[in-house]
N, C-alpha and C positions, 0 to 999 in steps of 0.2 A: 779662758775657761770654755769648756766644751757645752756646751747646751742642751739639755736633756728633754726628750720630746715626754711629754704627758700621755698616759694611758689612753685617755680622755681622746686625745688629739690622735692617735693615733688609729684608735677605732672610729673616728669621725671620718678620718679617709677613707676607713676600708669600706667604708658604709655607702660613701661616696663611690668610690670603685665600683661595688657591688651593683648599686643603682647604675651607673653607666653602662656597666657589661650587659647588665640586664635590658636596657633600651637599645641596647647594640644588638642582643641577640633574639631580640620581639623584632626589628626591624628588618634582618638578617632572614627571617622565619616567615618573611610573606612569598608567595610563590611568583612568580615570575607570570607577567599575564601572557595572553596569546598575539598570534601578530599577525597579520597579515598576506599572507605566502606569495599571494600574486603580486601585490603591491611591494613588496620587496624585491621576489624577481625580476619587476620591473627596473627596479632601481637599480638593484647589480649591473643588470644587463647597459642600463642608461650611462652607469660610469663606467662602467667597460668598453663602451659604444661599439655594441656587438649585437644581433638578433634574438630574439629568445627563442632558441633549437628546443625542438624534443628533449627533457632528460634536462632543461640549463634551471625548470623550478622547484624539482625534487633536488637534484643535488644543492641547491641555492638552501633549501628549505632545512636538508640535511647538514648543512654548515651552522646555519642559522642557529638551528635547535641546539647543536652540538656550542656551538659559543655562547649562546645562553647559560649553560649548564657553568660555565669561565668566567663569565663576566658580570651576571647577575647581583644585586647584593651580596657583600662578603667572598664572592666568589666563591669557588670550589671548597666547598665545606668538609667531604664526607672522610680526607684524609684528615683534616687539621687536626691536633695534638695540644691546640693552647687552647685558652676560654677566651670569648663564651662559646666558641662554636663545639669548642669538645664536651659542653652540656648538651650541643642541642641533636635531638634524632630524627624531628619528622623532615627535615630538608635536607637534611644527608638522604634520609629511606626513598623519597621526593629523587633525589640525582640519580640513586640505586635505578629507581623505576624506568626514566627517562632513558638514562644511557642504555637500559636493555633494549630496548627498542634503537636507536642508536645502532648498536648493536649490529643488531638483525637486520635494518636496512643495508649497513656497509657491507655485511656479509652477503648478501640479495645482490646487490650492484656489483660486487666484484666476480660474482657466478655467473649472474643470469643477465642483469640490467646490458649490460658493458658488454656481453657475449652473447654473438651471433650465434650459436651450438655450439653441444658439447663440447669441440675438438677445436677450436677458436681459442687463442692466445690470450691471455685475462690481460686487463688492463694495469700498465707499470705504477702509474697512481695509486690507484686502488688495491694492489697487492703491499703497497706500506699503508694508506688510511686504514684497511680492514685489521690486520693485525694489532693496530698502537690503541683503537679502542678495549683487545682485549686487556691492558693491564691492570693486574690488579686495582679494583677505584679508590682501595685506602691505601696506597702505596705515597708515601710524602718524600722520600728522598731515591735516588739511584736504582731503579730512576724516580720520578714523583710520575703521580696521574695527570696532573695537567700539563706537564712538560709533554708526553707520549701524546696525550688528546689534540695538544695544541700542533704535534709532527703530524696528526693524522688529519686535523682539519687542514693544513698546509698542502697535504698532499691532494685533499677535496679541490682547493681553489686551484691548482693546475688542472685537474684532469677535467675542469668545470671549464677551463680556459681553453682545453683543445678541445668540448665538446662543440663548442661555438664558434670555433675557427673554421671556417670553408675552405682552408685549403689544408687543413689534417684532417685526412679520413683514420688514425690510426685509432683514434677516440671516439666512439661511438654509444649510445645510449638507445639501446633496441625496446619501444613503446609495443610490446605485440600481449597478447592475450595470457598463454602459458609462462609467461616471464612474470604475471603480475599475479597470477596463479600461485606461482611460488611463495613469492613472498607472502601475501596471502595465507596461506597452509600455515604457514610460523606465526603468524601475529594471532591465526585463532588460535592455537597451542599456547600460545603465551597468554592469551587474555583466559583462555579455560581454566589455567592454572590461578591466576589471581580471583575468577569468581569462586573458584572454590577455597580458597585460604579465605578470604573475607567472608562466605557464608560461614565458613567453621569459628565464627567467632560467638556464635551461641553455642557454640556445641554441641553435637548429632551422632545418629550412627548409622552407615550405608553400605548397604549389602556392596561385598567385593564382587564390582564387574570386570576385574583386568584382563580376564579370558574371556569373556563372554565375545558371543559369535563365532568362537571356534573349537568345535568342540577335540580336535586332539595341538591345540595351545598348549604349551607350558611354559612355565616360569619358573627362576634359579631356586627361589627357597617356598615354603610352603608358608602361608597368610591365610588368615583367620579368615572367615565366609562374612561375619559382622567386623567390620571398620569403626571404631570412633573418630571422628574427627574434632578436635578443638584446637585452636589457636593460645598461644596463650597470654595471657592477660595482660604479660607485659610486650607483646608482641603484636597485638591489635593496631595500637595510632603508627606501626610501623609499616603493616602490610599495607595500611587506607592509606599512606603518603606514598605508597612505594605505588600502588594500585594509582594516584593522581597522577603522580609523575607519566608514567608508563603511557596512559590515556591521552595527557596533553600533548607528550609530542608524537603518539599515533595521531589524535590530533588533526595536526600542522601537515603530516605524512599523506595524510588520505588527502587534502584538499590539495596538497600537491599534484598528485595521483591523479586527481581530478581533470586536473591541468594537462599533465605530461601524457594520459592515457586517453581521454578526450575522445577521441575515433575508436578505439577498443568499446569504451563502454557505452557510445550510443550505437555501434553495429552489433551491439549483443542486447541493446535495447538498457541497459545495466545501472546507467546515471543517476537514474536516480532512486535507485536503491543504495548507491552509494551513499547521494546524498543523505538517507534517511538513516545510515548509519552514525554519519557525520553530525546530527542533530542526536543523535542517543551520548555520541561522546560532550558534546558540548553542554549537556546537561549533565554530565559527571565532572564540569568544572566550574559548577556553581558555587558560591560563595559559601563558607560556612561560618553561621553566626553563631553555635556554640563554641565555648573556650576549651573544649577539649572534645574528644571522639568519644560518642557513648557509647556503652554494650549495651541498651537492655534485650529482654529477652523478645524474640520477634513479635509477639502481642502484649507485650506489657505496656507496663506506662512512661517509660522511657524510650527515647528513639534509637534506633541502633544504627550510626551511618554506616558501616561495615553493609549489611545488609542491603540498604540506599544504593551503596557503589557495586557493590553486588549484582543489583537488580541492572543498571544500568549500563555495566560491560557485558553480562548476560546477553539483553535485548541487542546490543552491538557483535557481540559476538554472532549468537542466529542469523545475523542480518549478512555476515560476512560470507559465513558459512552459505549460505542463500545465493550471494553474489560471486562464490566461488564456483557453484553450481550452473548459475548461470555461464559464467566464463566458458565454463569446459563443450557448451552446448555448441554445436555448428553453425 
């Protein structure tokens, strides 16, 4: 005779299930902490038994961050399609953030980093890492995203291997002023962009400046002179995770930077303005001890962390802006 499971007993499992998925996907949902950049490149370089070159702790650092985003808890979330990860959205919007920066470095290094001038032959590495970060990041099969991330970190740890080899000059990592300029220019466009999605999560209205400063500007369609801006409600704890992500491994990038540009930024006197950057991001990775992300409204009686993280890529941002300015000086 075949054995008939009880009602009872069945929902006891699912109840159980539910509870596990649910500790699975709290555990899964803590962020991944910061690391170390020097102290890693040190280590790379130690089992490599190679020098640390100009260009061996930004690319090290850019690996790093880039493997973290693979191998952290649950690993690569933002494609998955099963539970618990396909409930959860702030550590997928958390990978969203990170890899754009990601991003934007690999793109920098294969233009500018890696290339002596314009008319200088890009680097063969780097012309496959730069591309495989763009694919789609919820892409799960044919190809998936971590299959292409992990072709594009492969192709990091070669051109990381000729940068430190003394007897290939084909590979080269150019530490000069206007190379760090560049990238530079992107990372304030992309943090401008996230202070103001996080400010609009009170909701506001700002006079349209897209032309301003030019008075025979124009643009494709015609736009109202007053803007509202709001985020929306359900879109809030998404932009703050995407906003973390983004910051933590700018980050890891700047104290790189630090590292690899060293002579740039103390003959421009600049160090530590950087550093002072680097201390506004590290305060945008403080710990949050609420169990969800507030809105209130900017003087009320709730706190609004949108705002918080706001105010604190803002202040990084200026500072960057700042330190761009300095660059360009003689």
């Amino acid at each position: 005779m075949t054995a008939k499971l009880s009602p009872k007993f069945i929902l006891s499992l699912l109840a159980i299930l539910i509870i596990i998925l649910y500790f699975i996907g709290v555990y899964w949902s803590f962020e991944p902490e910061p690391f170390d950049v020097k102290a890693k490149a040190a280590a790379d370089a130690q089992d490599n038994n190679v020098t640390l070159v100009v260009g061996y702790t930004t690319t090290s650092t850019l690996i790093h961050v880039s493997e973290t985003l693979l191998n952290k808890p649950g690993g690569y979330l933002s494609n998955d399609a099963l539970p618990p990860s396909f409930f959860l959205d702030n550590i997928p919007a958390w990978e969203f953030g990170a890899l754009e920066m990601v991003r934007d470095l690999a793109l920098i290094m294969r233009q500018e980093f890696s290339r002596s001038q314009s008319q200088s032959m890009e680097n063969k590495h780097l012309q496959i890492a730069q591309p495989q970060f763009n694919i789609d990041s919820k892409s799960w099969a044919m190809p998936s995203a971590e299959g292409e991330y992990q072709k594009a970190i492969n192709a990091l740890y070669k051109f990381r291997t000729e940068v430190a080899d003394p007897n290939n000059q084909s590979a080269q990592f150019y530490a000069r002023a206007d190379n760090l300029r560049d990238w530079l220019h992107e990372v304030t466009k992309r943090l401008g962009s996230y202070s103001q999605r996080l400010s609009a999560s009170v909701g506001r209205e700002q006079l349209n400046v897209d032309l301003a400063g030019d008075n025979v500007a124009t643009q494709s369609t015609y736009t109202q002179s007053n803007v509202a801006l709001k985020t929306s409600w359900w879109k809030i704890d998404d932009v703050f995770y995407e906003s973390r992500g983004a910051t933590w491994a700018l980050l890891h990038f700047l104290k790189a930077v630090e590292v690899d540009f060293r002579e740039v930024l103390e003959k421009k006197n600049a160090r530590v303005s950087l550093q002072q950057i680097i201390r506004e991001l590290e305060a945008s990775q403080e710990s949050i001890w609420s169990p969800m992300i507030l809105n209130g409204s900017g003087f009320g009686m709730l706190a609004n962390h949108s705002l918080v993280m706001a105010n604190y890529i803002s202040r990084a941002n200026a500072g960057l802006i700042d330190l761009n300015d300095l660059l360009s000086q003689g």
